[in-house]
C-alpha positions in Angstrom: -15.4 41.8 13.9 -14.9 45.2 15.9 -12.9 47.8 14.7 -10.6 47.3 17.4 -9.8 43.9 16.8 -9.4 44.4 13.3 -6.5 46.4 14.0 -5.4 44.1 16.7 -5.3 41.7 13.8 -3.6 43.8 11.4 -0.6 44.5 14.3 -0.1 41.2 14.9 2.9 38.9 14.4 2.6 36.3 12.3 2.7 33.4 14.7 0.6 35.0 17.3 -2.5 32.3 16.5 -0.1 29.8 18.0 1.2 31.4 20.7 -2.3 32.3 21.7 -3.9 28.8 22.2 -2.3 28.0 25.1 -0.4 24.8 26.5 -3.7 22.2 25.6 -4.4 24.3 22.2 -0.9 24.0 21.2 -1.0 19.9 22.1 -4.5 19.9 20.0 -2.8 21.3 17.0 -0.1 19.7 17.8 -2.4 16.3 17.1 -4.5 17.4 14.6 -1.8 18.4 12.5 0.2 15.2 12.6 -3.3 13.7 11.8 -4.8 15.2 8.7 -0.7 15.5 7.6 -0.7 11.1 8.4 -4.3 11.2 6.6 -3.1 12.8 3.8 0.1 10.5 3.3 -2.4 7.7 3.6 -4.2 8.8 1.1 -1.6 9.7 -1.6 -0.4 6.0 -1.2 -3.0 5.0 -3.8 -2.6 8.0 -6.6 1.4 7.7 -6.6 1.2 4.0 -7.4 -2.0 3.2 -9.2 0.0 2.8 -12.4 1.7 0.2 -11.0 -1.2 -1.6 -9.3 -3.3 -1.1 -12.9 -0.5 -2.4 -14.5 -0.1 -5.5 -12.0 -3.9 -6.4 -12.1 -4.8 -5.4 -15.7 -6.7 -2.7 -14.7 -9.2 -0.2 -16.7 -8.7 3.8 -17.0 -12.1 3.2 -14.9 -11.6 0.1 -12.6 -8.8 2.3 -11.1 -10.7 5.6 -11.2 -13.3 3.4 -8.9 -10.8 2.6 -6.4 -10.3 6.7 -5.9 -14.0 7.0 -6.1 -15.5 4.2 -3.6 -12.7 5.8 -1.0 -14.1 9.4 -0.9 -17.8 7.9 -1.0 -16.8 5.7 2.0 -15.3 8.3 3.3 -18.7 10.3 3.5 -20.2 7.8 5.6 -16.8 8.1 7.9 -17.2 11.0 8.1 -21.1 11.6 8.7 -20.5 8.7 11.6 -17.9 10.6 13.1 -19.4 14.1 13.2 -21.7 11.8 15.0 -18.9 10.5 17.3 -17.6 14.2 17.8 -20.5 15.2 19.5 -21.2 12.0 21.6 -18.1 10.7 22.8 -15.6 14.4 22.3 -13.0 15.4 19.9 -9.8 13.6 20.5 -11.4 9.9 21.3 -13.1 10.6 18.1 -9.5 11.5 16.4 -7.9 8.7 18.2 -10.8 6.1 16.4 -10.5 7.6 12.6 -6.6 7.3 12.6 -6.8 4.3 14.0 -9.0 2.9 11.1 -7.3 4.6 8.1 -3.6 3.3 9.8 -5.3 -0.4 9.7 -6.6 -0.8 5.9 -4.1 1.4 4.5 -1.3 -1.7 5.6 -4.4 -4.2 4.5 -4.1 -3.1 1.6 -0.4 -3.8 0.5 -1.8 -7.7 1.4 -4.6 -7.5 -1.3 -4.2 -10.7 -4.1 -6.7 -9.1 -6.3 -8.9 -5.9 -7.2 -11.9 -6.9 -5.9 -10.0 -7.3 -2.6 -7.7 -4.2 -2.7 -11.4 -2.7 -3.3 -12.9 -3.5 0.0 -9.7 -2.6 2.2 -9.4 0.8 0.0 -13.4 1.5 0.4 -12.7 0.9 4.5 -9.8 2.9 4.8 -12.1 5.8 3.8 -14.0 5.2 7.0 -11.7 6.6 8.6 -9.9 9.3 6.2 -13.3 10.9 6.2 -13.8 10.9 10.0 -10.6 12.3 11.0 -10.3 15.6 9.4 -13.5 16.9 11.0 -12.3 16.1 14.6 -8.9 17.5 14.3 -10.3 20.6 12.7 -12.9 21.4 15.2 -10.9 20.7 17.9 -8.5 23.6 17.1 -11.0 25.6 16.0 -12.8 25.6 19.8 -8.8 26.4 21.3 -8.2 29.3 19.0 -9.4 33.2 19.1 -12.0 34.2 16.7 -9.8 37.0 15.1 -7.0 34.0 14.4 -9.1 31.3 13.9 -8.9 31.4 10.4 -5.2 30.8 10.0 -4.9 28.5 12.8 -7.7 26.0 11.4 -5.6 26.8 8.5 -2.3 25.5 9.2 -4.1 22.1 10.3 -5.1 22.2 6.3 -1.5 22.3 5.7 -0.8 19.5 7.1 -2.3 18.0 3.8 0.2 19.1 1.6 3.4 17.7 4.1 1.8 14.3 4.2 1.8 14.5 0.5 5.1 15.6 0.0 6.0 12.6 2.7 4.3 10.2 0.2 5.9 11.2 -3.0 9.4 10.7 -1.5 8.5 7.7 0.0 7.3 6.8 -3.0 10.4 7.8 -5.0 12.7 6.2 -2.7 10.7 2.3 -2.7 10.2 2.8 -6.5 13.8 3.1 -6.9 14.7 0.2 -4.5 11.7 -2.4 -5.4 10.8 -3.9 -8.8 7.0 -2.0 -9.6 5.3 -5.3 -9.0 6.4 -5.2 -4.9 7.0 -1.4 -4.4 3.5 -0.7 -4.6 2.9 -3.1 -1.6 5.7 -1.8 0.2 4.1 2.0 0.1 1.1 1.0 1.4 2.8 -1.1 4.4 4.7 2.1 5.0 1.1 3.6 6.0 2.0 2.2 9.5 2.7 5.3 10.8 0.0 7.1 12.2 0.1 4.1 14.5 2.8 5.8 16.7 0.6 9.3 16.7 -2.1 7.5 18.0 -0.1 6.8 21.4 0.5 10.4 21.7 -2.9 11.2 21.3 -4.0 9.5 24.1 -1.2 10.2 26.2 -1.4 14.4 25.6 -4.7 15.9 24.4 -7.8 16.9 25.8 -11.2 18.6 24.6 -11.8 22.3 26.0 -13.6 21.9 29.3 -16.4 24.2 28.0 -16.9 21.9 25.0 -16.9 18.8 27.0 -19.2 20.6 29.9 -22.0 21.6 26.7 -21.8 18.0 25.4 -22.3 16.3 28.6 -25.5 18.9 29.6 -26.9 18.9 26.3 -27.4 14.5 26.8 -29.2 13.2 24.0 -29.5 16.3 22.1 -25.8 16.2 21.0 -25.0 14.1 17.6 -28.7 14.5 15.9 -28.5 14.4 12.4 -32.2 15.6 12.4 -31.0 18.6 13.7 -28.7 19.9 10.9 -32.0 19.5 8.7 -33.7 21.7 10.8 -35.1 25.7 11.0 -32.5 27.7 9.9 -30.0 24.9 9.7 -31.6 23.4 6.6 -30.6 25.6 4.4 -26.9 26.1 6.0 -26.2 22.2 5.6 -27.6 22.2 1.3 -25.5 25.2 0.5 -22.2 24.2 2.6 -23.0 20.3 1.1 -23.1 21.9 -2.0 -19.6 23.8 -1.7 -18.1 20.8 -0.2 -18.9 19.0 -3.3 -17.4 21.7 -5.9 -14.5 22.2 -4.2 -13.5 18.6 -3.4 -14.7 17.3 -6.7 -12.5 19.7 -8.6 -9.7 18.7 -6.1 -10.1 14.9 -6.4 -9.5 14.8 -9.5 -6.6 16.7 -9.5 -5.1 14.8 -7.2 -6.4 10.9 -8.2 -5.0 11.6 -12.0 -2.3 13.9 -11.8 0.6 11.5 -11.3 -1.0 9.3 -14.2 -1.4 12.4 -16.5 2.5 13.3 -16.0 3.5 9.5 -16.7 1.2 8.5 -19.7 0.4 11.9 -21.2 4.0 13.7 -20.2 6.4 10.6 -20.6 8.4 11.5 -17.1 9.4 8.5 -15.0 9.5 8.2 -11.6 12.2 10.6 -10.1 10.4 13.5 -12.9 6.9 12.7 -11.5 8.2 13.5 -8.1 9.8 16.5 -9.2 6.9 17.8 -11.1 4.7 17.4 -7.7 7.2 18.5 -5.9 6.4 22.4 -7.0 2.8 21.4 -7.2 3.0 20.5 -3.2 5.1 23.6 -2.7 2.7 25.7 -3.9 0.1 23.5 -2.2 1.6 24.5 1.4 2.3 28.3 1.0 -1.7 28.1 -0.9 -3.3 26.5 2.3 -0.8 29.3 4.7 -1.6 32.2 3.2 -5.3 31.4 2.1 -6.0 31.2 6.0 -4.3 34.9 6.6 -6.6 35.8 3.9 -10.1 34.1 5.2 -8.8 35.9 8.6 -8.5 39.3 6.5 -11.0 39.2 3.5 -13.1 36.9 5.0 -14.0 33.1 4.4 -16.8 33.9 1.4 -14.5 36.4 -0.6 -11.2 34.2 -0.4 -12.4 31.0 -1.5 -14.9 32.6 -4.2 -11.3 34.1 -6.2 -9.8 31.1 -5.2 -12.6 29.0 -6.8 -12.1 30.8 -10.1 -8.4 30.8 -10.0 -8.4 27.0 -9.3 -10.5 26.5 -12.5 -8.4 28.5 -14.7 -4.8 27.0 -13.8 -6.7 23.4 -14.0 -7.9 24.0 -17.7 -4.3 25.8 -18.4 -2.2 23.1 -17.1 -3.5 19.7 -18.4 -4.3 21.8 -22.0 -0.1 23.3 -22.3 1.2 21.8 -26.0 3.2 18.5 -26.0 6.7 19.9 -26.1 6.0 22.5 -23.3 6.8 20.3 -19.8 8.6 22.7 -19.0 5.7 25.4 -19.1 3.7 22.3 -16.8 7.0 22.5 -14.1 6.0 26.3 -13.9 1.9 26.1 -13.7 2.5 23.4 -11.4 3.4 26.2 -8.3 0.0 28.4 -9.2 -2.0 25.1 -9.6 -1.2 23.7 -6.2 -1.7 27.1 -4.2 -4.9 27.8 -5.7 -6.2 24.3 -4.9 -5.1 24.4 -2.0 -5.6 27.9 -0.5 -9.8 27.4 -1.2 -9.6 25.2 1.4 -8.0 26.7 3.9 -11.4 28.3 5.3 -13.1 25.4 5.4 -12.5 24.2 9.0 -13.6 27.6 10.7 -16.2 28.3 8.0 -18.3 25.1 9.2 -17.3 25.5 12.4 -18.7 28.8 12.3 -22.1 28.1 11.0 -23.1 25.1 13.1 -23.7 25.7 17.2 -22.0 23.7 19.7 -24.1 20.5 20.3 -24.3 20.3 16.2 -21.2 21.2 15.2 -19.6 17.9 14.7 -22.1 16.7 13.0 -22.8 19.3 10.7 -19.0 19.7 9.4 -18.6 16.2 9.4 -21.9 15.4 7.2 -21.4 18.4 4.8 -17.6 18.2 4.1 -18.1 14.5 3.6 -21.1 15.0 2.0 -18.6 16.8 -0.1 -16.6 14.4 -0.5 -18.8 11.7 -1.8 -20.5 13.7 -4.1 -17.0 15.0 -5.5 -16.3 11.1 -5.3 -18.0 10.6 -8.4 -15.3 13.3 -10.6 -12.1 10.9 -10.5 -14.5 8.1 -11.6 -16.0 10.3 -14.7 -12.4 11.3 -16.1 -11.3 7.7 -15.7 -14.0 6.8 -18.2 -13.8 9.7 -20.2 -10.1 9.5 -20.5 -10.6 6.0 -22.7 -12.1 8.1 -24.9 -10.3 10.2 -27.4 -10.3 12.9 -24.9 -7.2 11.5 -23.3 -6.5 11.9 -19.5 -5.7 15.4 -19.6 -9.1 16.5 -21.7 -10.9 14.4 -19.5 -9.7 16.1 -16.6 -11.3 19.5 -17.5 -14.0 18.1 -16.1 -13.3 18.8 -12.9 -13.0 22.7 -12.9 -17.0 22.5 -13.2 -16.7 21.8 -9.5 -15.3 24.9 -8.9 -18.0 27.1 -10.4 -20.4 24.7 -8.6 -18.4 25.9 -5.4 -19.0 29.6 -6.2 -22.7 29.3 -6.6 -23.2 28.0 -3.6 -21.0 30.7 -1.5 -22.9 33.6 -2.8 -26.0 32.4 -0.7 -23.8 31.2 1.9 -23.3 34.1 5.1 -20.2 35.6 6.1 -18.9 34.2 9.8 -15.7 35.8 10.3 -15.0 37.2 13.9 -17.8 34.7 14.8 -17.6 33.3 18.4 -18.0 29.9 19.0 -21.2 29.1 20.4 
């Protein structure tokens, strides 16, 4: 980045990264926002009532770690298949596809009679949760200026943490209405509506001509997964794989046991639940906002290495606070969610930053996914260890390992801020 945009940078407001992308960039972000913010609320579906469906099928600490775990893993070939799709077919039909899949088994589910059942709809739901984040994501990232594109990929990460808090007052509200048993059928019926985003999708967003122009010269050689394994690409795809996995398996499991741990381990009931995650997802949002000012400013290496750390630290500090002390967990719960948070908000321009044009979907979308099958395999460990005498919130120190795996891998990583798309 040149000296002279650096300052540019440093003068400018704080919404200028929106008001520079331009009608069809502020329509993409528009889309990929309500997408990843739908994704999320999909996803969260499953954590806020899994007591409930363990209870109603007389399920294991591990049976209902699995149903976390064959998601994400799923979700790696979604998202592999879409990176694919990215490059072939463009950016928004791809979006359109992947919200369109998790919408469909995420109301499947709420049907399910059995595990084995609620299994297979949760495992193809994933096909589609892991597909749509890398469209969305690259989609903004081609509409906005290198010196914002940081924050703006950034505020599409955001999204995450609305969806969430979408969920757990959904989930408060049918909890309160419905007897356990039905309630947890109702939330996932209530996973509907991305449906209506998919309409405006269709009716209002476009790929950058340049993108589309690339794709449609480069023919065949778009969408090769041969490529990301490559000359100087090999190495690029093991080391982002390898973050992807530290980072999302610390996150995972965060997020698959959390409401669990505050039930079984804290004693709260519904509404305290939601009120405990309420300053978690508070400090989720402001984390994944100012972490992308700070990928934009530091740059993407440095900001996610202290957040890696930090992440770790609040994660053994929270689930290890005294019985008796709740009201030290309310507290850690703001640190907790905006250090988990903010570490990835430089993943969407990171990747996009690393991979060229004709590969770029289908390197974000294998290594993030990559990520996120590999981190799959966290939620399912602490549901087995937490039937030991490790308890649920022992168990889940396990997952601050990923973080230090996350660090390793950025220090052999390079730096791509200021990077133009190419």
């Amino acid at each position: 980045m040149t000296t002279d945009t650096q300052t540019e940078v440093a003068q400018a407001r704080p919404f200028d990264w929106f008001r520079t992308l331009g009608p069809k960039g502020k329509r993409a972000f528009i889309g990929a926002f309500g997408g990843y913010g739908l994704d999320s609320y999909d996803f969260q579906v499953l954590p806020l009532g899994l007591a409930a469906i363990a209870a109603y099928f007389g399920l294991t600490t591990g049976q209902a770690g699995l149903l976390t775990t064959v998601t994400l893993v799923v979700s790696a070939l979604g998202g592999a298949l879409a990176g694919i799709l990215v490059d072939k077919i463009g950016r928004v039909r791809t979006l359109q596809v992947t919200v369109a899949t998790y919408t469909i088994f995420t109301v499947l589910c709420g049907f399910a009679q059995n595990f084995e059942t609620l299994l297979i709809f949760r495992a193809f739901q994933g096909l589609g949760f892991g597909g749509e984040w890398a469209a969305g994501a690259i989609l903004v990232a081609e509409y906005a200026r290198a010196e914002y594109r940081g924050r703006a990929v950034a505020f599409v990460q955001s999204a995450w943490a609305v969806g969430w808090a979408l969920a757990v007052i959904v989930y408060t509200v049918v909890f309160q209405l419905f007897n356990p048993d039905v309630a947890w059928r109702v939330l996932f019926f209530t996973g509907v509506l991305p449906a209506f985003l998919i309409i405006w999708v269709r009716r209002n967003l476009k790929d950058p001509e340049v993108v589309t122009e690339r794709r449609e010269s480069a023919g065949k050689q778009t969408g090769s997964f041969a490529a990301i394994f490559r000359g100087g690409l090999l190495r690029t795809t093991v080391l982002a794989s390898l973050l992807a996995t530290g980072v999302q398996g610390g996150y995972y499991t965060l997020a698959s046991w959390l409401p669990t741990f505050l039930k079984t381990s804290r004693g709260l009931d519904v509404v305290g639940t939601g009120g405990y995650l309420a300053i978690l997802i508070s400090g989720a949002f402001l984390g994944y906002v100012s972490g992308g000012i700070l990928t934009d400013k530091l740059g993407r290496k440095r900001t996610m290495q202290l957040f890696a750390f930090l992440s770790a630290i609040f994660m053994v500090g929270y689930t290890q606070v005294p019985e008796g002390a709740n009201t030290l967990i309310l507290i850690l719960g703001f640190p907790l969610g905006f250090c988990t948070s903010a570490i990835f908000s430089g993943f969407g321009s990171f990747l996009s930053e690393l991979y060229p044009t004709q590969s770029r979907g289908t390197g974000q979308g294998f290594t993030y996914n990559f990520g996120r099958a590999v981190g799959a395999v966290f939620p399912a460990v602490v549901g087995f260890l937490a039937a030991t005498h490790l308890g649920i919130g022992g168990a889940m120190i396990f997952g601050a390992l990923g973080y230090a795996i996350a660090v390793f891998a950025l220090f052999f990583l390079p730096e791509t801020r200021g990077s133009e798309l190419a």
